[in-house]
C-alpha positions as CSV (number, residue, x, y, z in Angstrom):
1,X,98.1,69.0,123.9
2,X,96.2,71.5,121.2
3,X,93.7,69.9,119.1
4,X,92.8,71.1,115.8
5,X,89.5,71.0,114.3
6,X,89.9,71.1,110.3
7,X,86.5,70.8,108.5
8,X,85.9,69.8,104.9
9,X,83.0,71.7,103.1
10,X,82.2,69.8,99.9
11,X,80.7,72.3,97.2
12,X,79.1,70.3,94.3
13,X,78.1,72.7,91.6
14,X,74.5,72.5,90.7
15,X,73.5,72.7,86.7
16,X,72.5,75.7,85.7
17,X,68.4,76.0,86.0
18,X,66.6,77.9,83.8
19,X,63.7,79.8,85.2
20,X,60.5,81.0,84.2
21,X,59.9,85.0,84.4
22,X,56.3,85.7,83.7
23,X,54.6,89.1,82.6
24,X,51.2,89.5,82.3
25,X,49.9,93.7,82.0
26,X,46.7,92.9,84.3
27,X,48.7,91.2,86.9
28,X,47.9,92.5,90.3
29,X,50.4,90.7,92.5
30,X,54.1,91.5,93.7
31,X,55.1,92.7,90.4
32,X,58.4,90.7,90.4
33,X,58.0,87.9,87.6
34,X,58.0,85.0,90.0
35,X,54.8,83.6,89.0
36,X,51.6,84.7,87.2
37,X,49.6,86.7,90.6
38,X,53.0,87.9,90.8
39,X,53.9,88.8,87.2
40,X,56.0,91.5,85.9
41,X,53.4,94.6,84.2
42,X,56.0,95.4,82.4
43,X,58.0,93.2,79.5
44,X,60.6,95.8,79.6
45,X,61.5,94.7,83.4
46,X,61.1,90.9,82.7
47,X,64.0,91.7,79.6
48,X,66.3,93.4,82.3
49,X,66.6,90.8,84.5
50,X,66.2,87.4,81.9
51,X,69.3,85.5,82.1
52,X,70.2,83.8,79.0
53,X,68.7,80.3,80.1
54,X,65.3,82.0,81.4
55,X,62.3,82.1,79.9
56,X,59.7,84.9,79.6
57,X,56.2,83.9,79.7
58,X,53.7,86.7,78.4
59,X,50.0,86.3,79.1
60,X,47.6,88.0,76.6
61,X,47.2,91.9,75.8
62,X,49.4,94.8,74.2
63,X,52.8,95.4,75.3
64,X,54.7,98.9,74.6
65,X,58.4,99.2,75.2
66,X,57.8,102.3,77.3
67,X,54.9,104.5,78.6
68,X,57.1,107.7,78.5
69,X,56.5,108.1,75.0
70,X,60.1,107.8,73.8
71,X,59.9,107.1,70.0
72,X,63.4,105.3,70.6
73,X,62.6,103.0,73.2
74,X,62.3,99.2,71.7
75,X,62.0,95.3,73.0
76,X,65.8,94.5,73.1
77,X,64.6,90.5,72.8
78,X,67.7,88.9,70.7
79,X,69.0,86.0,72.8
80,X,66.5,85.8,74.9
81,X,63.7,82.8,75.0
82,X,60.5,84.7,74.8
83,X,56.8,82.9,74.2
84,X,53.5,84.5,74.3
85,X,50.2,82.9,74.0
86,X,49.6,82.3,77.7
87,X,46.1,83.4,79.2
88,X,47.8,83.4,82.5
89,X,47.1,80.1,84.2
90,X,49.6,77.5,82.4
91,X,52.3,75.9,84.4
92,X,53.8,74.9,81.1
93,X,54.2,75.8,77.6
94,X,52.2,73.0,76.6
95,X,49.0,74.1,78.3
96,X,48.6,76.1,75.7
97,X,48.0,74.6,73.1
98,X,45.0,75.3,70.9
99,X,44.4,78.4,73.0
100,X,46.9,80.7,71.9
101,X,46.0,84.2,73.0
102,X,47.0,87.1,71.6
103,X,49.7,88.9,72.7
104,X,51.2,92.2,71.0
105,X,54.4,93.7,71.2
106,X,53.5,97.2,69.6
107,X,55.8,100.2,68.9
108,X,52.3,102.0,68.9
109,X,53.1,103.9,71.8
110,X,49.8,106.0,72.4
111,X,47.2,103.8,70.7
112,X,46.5,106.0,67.6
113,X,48.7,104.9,64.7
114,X,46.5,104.4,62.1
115,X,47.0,101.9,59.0
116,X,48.6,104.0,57.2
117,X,51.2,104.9,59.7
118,X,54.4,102.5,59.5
119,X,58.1,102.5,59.9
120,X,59.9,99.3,58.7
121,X,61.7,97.0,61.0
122,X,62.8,93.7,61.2
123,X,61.3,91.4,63.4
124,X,63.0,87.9,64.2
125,X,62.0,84.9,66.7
126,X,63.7,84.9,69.8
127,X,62.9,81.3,70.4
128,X,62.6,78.3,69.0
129,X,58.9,77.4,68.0
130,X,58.0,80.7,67.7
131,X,57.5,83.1,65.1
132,X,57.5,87.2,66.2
133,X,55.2,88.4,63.0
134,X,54.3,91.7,61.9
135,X,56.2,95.1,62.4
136,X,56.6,98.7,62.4
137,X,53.7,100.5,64.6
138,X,50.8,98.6,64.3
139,X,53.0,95.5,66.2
140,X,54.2,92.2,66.8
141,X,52.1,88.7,67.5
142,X,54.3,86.2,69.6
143,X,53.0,82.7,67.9
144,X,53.9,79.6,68.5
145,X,55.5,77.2,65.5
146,X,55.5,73.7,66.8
147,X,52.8,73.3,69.3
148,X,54.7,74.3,72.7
């Protein structure tokens, strides 16, 4: 007599969980956005990798969209759930509050645009409670709207 073994492998589907990919420019760690010792350098590679329910956490500083000097490079942020602020150590949004840093996202690509140096661009929030202001070469503050 042959016996037959059939098994039953019960997939549930998990929700979809959002995760948090951190850039901070003095991180000194892995460099793979997992956490802040291990933050992306580089915004640019925390915007390739976001998935639409992510969020990007950026600690204090300036951010460039490249280091090449490419007049055309740019933060492609619509869609994405960007907050800045952070001094590096939160483990939510929340603990900052009433210490926002500052943190830039400047088209300024060598440092040396000076006041009278500007191109117009538009400049829109790419999450809620935030607010990206200022544009054109001398950059971009990340601010929060609602206290998270």
């Amino acid at each position: 007599m042959k016996l037959c073994h059939t098994s039953l492998v019960l997939l549930a589907a998990s929700p979809a969980h959002a995760d948090v990919i951190y850039v901070d420019a003095s991180a000194a760690g892995a460099d793979d956005g997992t956490s802040w010792r291990d933050a992306f350098v580089d915004l640019q590679d925390a915007l390739a990798v976001v998935s639409s329910i992510d969020e990007i956490w950026v600690a204090e500083g300036v951010y460039r969209p490249t280091s090449s000097g490419d007049r055309r490079a740019a933060f492609v942020i619509d869609g994405r759930r960007l907050y800045g602020g952070f001094d590096g150590t939160e483990s939510n949004r929340a603990d900052r509050e009433g210490t926002l840093e500052r943190t830039v996202l400047t088209g300024d690509l060598a440092g040396d645009d000076g006041p009278g140096f500007t191109r117009a661009t538009s400049a829109r929030s790419a999450s809620p409670g935030s607010s990206v202001t200022g544009t054109g070469s001398r950059g971009a503050q990340i601010r929060s709207t609602s206290g998270t």
